[in-house]
Biopython code that builds the backbone (N, CA, C, O; Angstrom):
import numpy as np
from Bio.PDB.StructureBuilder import StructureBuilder

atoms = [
    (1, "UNK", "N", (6.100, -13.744, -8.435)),
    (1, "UNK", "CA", (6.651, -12.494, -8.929)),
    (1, "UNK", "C", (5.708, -11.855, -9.942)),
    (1, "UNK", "O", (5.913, -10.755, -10.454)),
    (2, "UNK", "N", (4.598, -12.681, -10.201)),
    (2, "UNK", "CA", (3.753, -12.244, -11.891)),
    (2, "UNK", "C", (3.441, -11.530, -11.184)),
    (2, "UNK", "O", (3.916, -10.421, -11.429)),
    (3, "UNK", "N", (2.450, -11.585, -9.821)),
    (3, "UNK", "CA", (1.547, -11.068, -9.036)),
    (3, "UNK", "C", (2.320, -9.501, -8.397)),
    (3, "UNK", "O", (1.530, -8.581, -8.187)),
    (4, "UNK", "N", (3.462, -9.308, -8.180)),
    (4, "UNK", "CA", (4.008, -8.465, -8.181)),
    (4, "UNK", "C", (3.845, -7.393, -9.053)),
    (4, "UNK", "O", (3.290, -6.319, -8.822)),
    (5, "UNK", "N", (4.481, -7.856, -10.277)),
    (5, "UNK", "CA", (4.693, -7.054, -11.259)),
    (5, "UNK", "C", (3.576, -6.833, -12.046)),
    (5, "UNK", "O", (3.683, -6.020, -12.964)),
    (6, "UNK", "N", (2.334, -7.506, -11.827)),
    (6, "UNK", "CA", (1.291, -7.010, -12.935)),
    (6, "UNK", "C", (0.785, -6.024, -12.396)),
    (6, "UNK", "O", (-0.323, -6.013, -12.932)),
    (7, "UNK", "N", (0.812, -5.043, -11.600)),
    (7, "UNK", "CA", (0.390, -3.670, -11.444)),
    (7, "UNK", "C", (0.617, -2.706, -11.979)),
    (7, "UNK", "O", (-0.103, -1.750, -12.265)),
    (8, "UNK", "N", (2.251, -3.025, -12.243)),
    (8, "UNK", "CA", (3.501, -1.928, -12.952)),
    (8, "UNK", "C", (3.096, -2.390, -14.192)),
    (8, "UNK", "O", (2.719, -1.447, -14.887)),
    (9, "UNK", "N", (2.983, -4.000, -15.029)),
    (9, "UNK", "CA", (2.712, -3.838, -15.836)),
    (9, "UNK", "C", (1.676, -2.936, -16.886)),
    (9, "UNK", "O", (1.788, -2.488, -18.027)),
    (10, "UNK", "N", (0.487, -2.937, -15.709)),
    (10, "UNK", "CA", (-0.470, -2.583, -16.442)),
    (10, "UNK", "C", (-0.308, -1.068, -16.694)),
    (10, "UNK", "O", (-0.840, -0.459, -17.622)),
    (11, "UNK", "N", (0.440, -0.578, -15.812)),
    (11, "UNK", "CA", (0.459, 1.547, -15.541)),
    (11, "UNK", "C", (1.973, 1.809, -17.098)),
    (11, "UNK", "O", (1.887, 2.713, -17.929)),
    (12, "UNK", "N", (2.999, 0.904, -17.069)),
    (12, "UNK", "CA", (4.409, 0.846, -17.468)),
    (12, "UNK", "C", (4.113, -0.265, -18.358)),
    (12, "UNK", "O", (3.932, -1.435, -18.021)),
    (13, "UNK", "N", (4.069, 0.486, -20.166)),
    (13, "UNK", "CA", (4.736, -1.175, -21.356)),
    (13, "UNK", "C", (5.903, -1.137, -20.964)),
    (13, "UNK", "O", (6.288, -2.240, -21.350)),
    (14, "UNK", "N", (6.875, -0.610, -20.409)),
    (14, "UNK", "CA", (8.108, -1.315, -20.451)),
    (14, "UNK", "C", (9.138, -2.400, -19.138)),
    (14, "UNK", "O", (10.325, -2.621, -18.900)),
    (15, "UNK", "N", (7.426, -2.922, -18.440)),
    (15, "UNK", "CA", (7.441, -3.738, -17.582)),
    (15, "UNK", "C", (7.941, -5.350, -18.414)),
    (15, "UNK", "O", (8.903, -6.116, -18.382)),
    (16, "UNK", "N", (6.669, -5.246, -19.089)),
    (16, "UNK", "CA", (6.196, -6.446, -20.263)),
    (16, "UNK", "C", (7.411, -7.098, -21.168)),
    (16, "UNK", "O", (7.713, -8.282, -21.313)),
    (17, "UNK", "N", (8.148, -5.608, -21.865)),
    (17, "UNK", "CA", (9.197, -5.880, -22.643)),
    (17, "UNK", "C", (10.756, -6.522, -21.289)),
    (17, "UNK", "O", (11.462, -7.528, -21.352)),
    (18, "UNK", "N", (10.733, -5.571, -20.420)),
    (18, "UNK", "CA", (12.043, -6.313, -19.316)),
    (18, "UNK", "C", (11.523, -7.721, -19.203)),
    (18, "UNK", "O", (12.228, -8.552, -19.775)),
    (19, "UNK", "N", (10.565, -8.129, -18.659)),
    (19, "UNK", "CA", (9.824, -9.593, -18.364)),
    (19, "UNK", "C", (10.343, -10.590, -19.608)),
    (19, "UNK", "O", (10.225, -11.815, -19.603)),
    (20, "UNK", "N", (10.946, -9.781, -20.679)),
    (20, "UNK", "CA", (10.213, -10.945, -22.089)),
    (20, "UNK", "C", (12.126, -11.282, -21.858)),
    (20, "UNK", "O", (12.685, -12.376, -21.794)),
    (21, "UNK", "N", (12.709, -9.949, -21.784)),
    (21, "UNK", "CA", (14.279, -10.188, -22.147)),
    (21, "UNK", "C", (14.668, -11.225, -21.009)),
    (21, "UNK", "O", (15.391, -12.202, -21.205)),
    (22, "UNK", "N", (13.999, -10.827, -19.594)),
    (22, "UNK", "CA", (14.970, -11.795, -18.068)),
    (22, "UNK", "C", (14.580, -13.292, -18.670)),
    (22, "UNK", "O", (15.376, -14.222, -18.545)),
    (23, "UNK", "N", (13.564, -13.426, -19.196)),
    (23, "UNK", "CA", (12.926, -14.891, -19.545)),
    (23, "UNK", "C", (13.646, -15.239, -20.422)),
    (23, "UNK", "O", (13.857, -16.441, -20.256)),
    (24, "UNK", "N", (14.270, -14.796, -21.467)),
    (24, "UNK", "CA", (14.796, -15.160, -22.418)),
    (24, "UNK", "C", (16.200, -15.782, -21.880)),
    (24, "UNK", "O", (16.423, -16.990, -21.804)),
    (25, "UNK", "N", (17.243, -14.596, -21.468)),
    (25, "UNK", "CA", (18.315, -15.145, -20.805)),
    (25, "UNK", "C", (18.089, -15.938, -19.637)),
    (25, "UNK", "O", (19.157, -16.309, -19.149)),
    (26, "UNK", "N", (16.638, -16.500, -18.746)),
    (26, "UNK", "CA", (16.783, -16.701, -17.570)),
    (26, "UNK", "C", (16.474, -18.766, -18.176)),
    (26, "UNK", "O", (16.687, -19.804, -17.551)),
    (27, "UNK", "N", (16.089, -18.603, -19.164)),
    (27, "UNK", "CA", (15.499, -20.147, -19.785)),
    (27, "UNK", "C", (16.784, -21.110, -19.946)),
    (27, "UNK", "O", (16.897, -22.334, -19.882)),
    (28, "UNK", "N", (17.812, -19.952, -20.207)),
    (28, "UNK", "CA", (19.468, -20.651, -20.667)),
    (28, "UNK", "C", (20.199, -21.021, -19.415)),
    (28, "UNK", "O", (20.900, -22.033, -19.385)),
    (29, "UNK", "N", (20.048, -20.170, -18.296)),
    (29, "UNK", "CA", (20.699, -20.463, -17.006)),
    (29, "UNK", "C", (19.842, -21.107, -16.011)),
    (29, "UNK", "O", (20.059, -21.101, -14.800)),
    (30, "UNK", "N", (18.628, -21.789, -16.735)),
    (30, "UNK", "CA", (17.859, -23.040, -16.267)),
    (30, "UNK", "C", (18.600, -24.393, -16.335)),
    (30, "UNK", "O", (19.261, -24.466, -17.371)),
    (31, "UNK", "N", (18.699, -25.549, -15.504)),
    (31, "UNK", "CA", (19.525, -26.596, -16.023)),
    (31, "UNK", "C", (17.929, -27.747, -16.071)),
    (31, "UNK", "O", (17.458, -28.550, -15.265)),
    (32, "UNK", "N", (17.625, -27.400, -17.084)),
    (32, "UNK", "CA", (16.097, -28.369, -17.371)),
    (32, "UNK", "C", (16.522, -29.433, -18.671)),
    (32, "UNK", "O", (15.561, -29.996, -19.194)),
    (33, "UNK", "N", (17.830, -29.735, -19.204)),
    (33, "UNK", "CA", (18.080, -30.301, -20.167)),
    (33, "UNK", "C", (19.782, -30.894, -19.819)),
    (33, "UNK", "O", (20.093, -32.079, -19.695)),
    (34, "UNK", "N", (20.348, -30.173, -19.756)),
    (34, "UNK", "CA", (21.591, -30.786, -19.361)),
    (34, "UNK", "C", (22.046, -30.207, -17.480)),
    (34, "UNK", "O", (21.631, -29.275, -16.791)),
    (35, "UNK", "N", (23.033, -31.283, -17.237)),
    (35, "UNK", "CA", (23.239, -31.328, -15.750)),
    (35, "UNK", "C", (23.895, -29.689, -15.083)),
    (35, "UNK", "O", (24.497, -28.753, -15.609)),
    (36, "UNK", "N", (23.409, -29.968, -13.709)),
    (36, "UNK", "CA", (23.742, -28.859, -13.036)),
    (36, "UNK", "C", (25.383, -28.541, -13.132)),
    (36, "UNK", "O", (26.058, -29.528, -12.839)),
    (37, "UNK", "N", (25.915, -27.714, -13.379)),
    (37, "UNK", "CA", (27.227, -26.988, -13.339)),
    (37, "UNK", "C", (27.878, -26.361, -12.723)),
    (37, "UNK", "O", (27.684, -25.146, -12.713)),
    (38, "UNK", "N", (28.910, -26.933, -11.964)),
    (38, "UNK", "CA", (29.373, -26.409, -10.528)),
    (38, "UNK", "C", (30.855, -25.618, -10.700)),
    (38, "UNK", "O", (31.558, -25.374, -9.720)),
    (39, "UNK", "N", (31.184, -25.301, -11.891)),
    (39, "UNK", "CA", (32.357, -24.544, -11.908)),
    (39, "UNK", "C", (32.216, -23.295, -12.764)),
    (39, "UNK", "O", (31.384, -23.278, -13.671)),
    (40, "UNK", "N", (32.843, -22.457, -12.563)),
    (40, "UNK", "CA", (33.040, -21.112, -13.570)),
    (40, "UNK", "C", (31.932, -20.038, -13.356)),
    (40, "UNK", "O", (31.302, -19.864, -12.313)),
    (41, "UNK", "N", (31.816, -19.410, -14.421)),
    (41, "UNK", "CA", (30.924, -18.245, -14.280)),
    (41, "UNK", "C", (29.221, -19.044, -14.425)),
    (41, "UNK", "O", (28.275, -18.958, -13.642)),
    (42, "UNK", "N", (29.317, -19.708, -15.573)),
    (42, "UNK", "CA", (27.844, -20.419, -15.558)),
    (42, "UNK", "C", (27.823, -21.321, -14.664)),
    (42, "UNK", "O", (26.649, -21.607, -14.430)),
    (43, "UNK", "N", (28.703, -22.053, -13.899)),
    (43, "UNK", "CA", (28.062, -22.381, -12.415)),
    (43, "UNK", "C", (27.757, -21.875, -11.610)),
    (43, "UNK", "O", (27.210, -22.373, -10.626)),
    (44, "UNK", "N", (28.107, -20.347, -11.838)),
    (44, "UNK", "CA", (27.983, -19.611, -10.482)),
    (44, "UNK", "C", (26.083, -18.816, -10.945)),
    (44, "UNK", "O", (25.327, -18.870, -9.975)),
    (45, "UNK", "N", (25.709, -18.445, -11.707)),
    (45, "UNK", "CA", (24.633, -17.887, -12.533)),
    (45, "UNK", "C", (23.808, -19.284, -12.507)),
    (45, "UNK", "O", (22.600, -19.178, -12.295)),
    (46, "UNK", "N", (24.268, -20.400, -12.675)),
    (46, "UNK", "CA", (22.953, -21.831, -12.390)),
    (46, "UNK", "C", (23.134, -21.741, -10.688)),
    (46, "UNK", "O", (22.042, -21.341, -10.285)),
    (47, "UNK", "N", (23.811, -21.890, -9.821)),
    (47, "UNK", "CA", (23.538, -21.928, -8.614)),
    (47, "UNK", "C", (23.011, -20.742, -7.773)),
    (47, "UNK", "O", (22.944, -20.749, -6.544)),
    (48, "UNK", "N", (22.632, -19.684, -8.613)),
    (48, "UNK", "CA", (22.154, -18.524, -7.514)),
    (48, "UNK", "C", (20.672, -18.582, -8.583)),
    (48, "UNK", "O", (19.837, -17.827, -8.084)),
    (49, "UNK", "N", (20.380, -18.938, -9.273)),
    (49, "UNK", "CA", (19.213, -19.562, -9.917)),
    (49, "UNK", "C", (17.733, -19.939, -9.359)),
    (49, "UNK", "O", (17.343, -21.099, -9.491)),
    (50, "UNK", "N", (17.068, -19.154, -8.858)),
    (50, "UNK", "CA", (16.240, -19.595, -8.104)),
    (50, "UNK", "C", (16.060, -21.233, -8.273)),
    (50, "UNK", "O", (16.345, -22.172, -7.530)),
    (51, "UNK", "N", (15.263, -21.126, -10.010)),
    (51, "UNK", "CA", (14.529, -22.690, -10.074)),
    (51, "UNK", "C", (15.383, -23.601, -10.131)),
    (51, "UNK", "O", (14.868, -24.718, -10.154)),
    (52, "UNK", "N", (16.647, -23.585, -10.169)),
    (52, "UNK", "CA", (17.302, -24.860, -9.893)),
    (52, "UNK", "C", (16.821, -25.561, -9.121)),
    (52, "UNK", "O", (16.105, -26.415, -9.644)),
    (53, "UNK", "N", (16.925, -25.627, -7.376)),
    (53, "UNK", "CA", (16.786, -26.187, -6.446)),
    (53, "UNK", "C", (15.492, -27.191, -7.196)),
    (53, "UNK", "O", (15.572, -28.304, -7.714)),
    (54, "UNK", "N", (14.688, -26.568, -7.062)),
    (54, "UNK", "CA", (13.701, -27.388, -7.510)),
    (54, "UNK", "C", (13.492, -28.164, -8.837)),
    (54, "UNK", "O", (12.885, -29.228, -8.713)),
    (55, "UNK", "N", (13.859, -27.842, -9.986)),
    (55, "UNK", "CA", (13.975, -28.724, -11.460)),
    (55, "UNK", "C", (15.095, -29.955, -10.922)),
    (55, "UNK", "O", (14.956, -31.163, -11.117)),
    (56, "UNK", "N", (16.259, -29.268, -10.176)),
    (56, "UNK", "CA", (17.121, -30.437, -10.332)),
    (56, "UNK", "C", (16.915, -31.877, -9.111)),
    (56, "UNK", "O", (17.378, -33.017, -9.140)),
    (57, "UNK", "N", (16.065, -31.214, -8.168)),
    (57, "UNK", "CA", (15.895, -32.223, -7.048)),
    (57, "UNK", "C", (14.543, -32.969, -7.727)),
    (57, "UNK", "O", (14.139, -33.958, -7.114)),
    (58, "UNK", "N", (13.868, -32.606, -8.850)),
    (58, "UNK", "CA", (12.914, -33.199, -9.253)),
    (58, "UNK", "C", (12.890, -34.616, -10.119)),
    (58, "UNK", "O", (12.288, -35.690, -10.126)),
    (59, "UNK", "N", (14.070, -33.832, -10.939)),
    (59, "UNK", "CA", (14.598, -34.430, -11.863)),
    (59, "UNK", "C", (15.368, -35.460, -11.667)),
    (59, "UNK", "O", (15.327, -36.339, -12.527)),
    (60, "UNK", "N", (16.531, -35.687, -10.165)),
    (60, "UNK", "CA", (17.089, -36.214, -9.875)),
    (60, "UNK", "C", (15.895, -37.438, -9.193)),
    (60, "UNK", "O", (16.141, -38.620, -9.432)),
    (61, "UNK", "N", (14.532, -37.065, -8.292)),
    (61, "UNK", "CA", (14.385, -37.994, -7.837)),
    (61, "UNK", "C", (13.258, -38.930, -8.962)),
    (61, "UNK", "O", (12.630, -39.918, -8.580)),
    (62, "UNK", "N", (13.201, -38.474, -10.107)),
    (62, "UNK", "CA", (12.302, -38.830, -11.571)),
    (62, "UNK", "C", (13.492, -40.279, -12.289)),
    (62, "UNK", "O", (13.375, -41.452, -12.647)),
    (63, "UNK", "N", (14.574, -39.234, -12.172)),
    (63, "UNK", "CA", (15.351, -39.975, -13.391)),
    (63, "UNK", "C", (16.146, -41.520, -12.398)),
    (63, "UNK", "O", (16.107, -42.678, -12.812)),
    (64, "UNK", "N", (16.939, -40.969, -10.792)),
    (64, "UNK", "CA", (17.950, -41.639, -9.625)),
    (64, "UNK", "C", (16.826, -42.495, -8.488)),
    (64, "UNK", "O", (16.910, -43.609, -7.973)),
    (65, "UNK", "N", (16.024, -41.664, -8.411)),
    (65, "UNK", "CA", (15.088, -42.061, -7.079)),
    (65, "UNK", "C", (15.996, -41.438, -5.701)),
    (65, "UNK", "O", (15.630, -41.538, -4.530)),
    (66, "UNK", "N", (17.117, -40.854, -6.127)),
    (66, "UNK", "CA", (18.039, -39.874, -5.359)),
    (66, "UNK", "C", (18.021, -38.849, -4.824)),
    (66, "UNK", "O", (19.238, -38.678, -4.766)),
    (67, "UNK", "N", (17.462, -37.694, -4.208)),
    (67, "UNK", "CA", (17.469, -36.627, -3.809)),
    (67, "UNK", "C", (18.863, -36.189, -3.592)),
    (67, "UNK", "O", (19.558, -36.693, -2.710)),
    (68, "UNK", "N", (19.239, -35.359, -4.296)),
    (68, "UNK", "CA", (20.470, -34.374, -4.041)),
    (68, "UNK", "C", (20.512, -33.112, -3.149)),
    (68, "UNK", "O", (21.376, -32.759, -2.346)),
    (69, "UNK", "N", (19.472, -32.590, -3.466)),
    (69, "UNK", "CA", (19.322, -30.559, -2.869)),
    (69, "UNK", "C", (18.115, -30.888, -1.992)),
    (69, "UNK", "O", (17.105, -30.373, -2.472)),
    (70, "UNK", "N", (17.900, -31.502, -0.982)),
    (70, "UNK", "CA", (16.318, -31.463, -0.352)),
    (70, "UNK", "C", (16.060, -30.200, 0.300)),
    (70, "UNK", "O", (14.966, -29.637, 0.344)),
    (71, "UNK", "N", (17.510, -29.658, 0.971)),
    (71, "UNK", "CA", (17.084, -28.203, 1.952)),
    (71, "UNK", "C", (16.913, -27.140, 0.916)),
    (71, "UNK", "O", (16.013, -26.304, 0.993)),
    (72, "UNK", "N", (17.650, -27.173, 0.098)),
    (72, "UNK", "CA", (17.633, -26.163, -1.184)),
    (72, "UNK", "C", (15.832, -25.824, -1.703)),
    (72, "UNK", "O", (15.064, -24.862, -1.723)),
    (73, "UNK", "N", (15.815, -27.442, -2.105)),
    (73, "UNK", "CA", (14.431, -27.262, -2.399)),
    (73, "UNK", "C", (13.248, -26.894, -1.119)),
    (73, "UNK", "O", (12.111, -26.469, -1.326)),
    (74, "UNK", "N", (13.621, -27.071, -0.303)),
    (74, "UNK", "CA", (12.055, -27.098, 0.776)),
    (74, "UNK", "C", (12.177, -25.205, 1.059)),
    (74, "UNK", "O", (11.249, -24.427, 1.279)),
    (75, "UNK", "N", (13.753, -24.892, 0.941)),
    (75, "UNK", "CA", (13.722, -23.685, 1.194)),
    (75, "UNK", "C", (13.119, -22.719, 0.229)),
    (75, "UNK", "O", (12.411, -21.782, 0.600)),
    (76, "UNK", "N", (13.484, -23.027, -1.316)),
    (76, "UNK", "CA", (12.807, -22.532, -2.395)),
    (76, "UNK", "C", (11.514, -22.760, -2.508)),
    (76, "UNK", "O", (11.030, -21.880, -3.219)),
    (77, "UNK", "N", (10.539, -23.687, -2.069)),
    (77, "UNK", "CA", (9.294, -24.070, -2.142)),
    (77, "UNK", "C", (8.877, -23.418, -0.939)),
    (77, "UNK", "O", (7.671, -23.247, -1.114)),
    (78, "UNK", "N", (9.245, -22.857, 0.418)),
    (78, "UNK", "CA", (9.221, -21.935, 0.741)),
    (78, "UNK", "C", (8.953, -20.395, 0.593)),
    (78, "UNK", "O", (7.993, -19.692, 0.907)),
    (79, "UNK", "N", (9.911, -20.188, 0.121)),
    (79, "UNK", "CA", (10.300, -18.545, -0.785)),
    (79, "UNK", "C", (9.107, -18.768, -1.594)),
    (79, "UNK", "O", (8.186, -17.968, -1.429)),
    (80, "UNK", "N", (9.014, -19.365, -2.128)),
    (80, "UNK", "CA", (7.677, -19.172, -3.175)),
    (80, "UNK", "C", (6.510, -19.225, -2.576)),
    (80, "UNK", "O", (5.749, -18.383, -3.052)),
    (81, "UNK", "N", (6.143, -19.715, -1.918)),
    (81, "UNK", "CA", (5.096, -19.600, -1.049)),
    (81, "UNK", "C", (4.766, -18.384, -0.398)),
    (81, "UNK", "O", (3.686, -17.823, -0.587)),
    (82, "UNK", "N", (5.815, -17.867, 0.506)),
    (82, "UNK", "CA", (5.577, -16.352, 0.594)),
    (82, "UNK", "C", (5.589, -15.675, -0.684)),
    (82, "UNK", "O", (4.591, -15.269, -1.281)),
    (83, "UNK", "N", (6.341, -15.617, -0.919)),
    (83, "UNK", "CA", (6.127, -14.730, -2.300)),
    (83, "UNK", "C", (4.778, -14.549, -2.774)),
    (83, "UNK", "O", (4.118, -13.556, -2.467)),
    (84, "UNK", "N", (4.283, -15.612, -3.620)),
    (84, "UNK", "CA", (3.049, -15.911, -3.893)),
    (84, "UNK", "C", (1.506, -15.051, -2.720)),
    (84, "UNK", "O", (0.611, -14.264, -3.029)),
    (85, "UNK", "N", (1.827, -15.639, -1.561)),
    (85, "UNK", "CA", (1.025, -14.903, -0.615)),
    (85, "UNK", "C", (0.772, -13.418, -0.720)),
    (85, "UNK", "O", (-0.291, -12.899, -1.062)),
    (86, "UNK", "N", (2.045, -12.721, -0.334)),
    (86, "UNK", "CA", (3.176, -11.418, -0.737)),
    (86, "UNK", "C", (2.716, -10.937, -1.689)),
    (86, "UNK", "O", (2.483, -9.743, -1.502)),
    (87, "UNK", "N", (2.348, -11.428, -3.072)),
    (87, "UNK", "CA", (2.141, -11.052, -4.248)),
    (87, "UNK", "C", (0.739, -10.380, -4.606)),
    (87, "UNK", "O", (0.319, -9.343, -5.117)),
    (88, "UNK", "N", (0.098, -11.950, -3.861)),
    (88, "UNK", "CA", (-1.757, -12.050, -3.569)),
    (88, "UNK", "C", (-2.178, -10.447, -2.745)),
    (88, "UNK", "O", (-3.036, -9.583, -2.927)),
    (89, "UNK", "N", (-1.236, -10.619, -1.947)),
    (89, "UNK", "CA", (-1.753, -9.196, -1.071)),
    (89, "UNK", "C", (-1.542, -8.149, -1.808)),
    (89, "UNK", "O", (-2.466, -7.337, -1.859)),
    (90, "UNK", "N", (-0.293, -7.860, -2.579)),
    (90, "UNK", "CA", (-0.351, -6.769, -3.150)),
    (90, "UNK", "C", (-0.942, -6.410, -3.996)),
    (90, "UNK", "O", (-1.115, -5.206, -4.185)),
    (91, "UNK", "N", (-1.431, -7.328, -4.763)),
    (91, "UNK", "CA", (-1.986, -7.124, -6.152)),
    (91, "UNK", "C", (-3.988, -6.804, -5.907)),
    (91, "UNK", "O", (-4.774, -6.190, -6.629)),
    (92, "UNK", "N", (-4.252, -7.705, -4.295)),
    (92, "UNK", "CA", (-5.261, -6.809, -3.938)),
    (92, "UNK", "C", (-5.372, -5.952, -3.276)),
    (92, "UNK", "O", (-6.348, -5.942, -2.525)),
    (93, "UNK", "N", (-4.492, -4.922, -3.254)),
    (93, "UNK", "CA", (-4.388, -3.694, -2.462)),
    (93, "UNK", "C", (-3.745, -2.711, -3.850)),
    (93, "UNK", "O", (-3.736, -1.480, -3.836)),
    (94, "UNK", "N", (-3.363, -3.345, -4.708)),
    (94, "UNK", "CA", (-3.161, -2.387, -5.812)),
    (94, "UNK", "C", (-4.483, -2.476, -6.760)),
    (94, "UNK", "O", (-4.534, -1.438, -7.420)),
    (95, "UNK", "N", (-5.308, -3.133, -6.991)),
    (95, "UNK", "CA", (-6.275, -3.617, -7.834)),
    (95, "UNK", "C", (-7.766, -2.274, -7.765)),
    (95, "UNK", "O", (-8.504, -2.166, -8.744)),
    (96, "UNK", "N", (-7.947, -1.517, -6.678)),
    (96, "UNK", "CA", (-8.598, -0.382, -6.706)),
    (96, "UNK", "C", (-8.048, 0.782, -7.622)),
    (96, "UNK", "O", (-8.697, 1.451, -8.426)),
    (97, "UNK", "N", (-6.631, 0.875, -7.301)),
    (97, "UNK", "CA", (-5.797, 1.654, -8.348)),
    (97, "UNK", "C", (-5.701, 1.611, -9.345)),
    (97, "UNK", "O", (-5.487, 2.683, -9.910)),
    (98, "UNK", "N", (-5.777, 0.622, -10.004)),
    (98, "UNK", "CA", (-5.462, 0.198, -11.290)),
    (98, "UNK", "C", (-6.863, 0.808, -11.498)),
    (98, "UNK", "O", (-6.973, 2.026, -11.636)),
    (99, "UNK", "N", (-7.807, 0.093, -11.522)),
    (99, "UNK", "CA", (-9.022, 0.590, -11.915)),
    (99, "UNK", "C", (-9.237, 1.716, -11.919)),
    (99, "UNK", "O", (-9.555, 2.046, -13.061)),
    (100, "UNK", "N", (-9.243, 2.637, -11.164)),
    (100, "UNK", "CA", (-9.366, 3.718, -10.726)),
    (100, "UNK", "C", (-8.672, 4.722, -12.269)),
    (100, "UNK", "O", (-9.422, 5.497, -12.862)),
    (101, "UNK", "N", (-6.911, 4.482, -12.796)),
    (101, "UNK", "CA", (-6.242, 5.416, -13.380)),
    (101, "UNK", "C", (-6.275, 4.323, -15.015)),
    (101, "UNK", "O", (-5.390, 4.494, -15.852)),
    (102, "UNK", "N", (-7.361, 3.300, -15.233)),
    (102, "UNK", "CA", (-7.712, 2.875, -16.196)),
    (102, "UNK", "C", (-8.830, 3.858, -16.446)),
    (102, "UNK", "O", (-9.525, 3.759, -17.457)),
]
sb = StructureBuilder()
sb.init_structure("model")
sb.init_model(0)
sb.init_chain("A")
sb.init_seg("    ")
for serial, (resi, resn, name, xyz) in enumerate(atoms, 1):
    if name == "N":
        sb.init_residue(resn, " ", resi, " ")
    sb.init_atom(name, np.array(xyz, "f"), 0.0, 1.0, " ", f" {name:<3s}", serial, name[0])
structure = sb.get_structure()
């Protein structure tokens, strides 16, 4: 998603400042310290969570030797992968531009 957004960043400061606030609230509806949460409103905000899948199947097979989420994760390690690709392309097809209205 960096690769996305650093185009807008660079044309738009108020790319930089949204980026700082989603990170802020997005660090709390991370479950990187206490366990995943399957009821209520903050279960529902940790399970549509991108990085879950992946912190908690990590964590689980670090701490259990257990895998809990394997499709979750292969699917998210997925998504990121395109993405990433997705990102790569855009950012060199925006990268003449930038230069250009620098």
């Amino acid at each position: 998603m960096g690769l996305i957004l650093s185009p807008f960043s660079c044309l738009y400061g108020d790319v930089n400042r949204g980026i700082g606030f989603v990170n802020r609230f997005w660090i709390f509806v991370t479950p990187v310290i206490y366990p995943q949460l399957t009821e209520g409103l903050w279960g529902i905000l940790v399970a549509i969570n991108p990085v879950t899948p992946l912190l908690v199947t990590t964590r689980d097979l670090i701490t259990t030797g257990e895998i809990t989420n394997l499709t979750g994760f292969w699917i998210t390690s997925a998504i990121a992968l395109i993405t990433t690709f997705v990102g790569w392309i855009f950012y060199r097809l925006s990268l003449p531009f930038l230069v250009e209205r620098a």
